[in-house]
N, C-alpha and C positions, 0 to 999 in steps of 0.2 A: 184763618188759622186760629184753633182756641190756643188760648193763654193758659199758664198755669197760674198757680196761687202764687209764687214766686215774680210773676210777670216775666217769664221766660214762654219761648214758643214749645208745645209740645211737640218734640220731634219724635212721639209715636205715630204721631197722624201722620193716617195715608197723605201722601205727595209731599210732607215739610222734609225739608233737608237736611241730610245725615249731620251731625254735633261735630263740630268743630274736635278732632284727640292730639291734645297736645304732645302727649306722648310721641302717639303713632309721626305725628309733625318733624321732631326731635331727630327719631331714626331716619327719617325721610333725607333731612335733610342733612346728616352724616354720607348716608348711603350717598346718594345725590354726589356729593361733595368727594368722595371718595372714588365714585366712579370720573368726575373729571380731573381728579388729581391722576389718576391713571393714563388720562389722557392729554395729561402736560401740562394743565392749570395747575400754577400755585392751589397752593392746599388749601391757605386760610379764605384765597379769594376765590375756591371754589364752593366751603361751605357759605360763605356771605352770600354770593348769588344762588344757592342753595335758596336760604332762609328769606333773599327778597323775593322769589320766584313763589313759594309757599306761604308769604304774610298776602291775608285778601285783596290788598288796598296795593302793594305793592314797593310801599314807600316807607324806611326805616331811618331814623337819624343814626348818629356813630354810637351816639348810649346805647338806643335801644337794640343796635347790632352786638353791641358790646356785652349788653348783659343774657341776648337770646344764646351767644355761641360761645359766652362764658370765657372772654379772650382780652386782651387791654387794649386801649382805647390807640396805642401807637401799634399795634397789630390791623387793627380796623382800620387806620389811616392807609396803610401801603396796600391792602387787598382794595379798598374802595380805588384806591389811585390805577391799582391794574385793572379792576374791570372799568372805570370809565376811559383809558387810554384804549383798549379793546371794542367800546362802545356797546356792553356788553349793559351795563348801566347809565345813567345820568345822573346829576347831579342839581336841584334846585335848591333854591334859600327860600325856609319858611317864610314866612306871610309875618311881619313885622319884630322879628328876634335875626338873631348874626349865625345861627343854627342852618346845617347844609342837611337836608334831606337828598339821600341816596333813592332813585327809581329803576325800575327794575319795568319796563314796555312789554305787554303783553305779546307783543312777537316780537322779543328782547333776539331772539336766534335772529331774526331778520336783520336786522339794524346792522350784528354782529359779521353778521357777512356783505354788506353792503359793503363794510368796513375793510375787510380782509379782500374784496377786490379791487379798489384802492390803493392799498398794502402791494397787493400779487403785482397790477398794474406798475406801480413804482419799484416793484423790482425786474419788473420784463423790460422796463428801460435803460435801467442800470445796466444791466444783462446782457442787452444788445449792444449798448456802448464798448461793451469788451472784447467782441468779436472781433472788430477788425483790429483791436489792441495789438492781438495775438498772433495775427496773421490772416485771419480769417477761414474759412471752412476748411481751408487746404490743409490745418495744421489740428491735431489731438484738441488740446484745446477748445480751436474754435469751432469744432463739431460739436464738441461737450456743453459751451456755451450757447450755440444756435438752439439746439434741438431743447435744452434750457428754456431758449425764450420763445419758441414754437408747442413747446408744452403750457407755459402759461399763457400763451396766447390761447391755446385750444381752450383751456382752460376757464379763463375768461369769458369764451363766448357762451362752453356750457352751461356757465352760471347765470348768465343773463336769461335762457332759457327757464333755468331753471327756478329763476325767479319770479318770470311771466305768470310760470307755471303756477306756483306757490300760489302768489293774487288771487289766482281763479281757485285755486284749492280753499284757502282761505275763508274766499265769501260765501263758499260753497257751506262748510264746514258752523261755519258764523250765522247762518243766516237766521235760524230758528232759537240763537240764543238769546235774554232778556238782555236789554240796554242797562248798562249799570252806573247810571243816571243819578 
């Protein structure tokens, strides 16, 4: 890779990698953020998982989320608290300071649903427990209920499937990229 006089890489050269646009970064992750707030994420905690998804490394403390999405620092506290109850996120403590670094798992959607059938799980049990409450199938109810936890159950199983599946997509998908080592 030649250098410039600055000691930056020349991102004319054939094969170096496109420059970082902050800019282009910014919109991204409004957009981003806004298309999951349409889809029921909290607002603020969907641009934050926005901007950890788009930092390279993937790891922001609450300043420097604070000062990328231009919000206060008690704003950042309760979105970071819903994506890590989500598992959407994690949460480690730097390397010798009281400081929490927020992460963001390159198949953070993974984790996220690992999560959510769990979730589904514990409520197909609640779920069935109310069937005979009511009377059981013979009554409105506990039809509503049954077929409730016969949906999640289906449910359930498609996802383990489809998680199988994912794995083999995955490595599939991974295999030819550099180790970021």
């Amino acid at each position: 890779m030649r250098l410039l006089e600055d000691g930056t890489a020349d991102r004319n050269e054939p094969g170096a990698a496109p420059a970082r646009d902050d800019r282009a970064v910014r919109a991204y992750v409004e957009r981003l953020g806004d298309a999951l707030t349409d889809a029921g994420m909290p607002r603020l905690a969907s641009r934050v998982f926005a901007q950890l998804l788009a930092d390279d490394d993937g790891r922001m403390t609450a300043g420097e989320l604070t000062e990328a999405l231009e919000v206060s620092p008690a704003a950042i506290s309760g979105a970071v608290r819903y994506l890590t109850h989500t598992m959407l996120i994690g949460k480690e403590r730097e390397r010798g300071t009281r400081r929490d670094v927020y992460v963001v798992q390159d198949d953070g959607w993974h984790n996220a649903m690992l999560s959510r059938d769990r979730i589904l799980g514990l409520m197909e049990a609640s779920i069935r427990s109310g069937v005979d409450a009511v009377g059981g199938v013979d009554t409105r109810a506990g039809r509503r209920l049954q077929l409730s936890v016969e949906f999640l159950d289906f449910l359930g199983q498609q996802q383990e499937a489809v998680m199988l599946g994912w794995e083999e997509r995955k490595a599939e998908i991974t295999r030819d990229w550099p180790t970021d080592d």
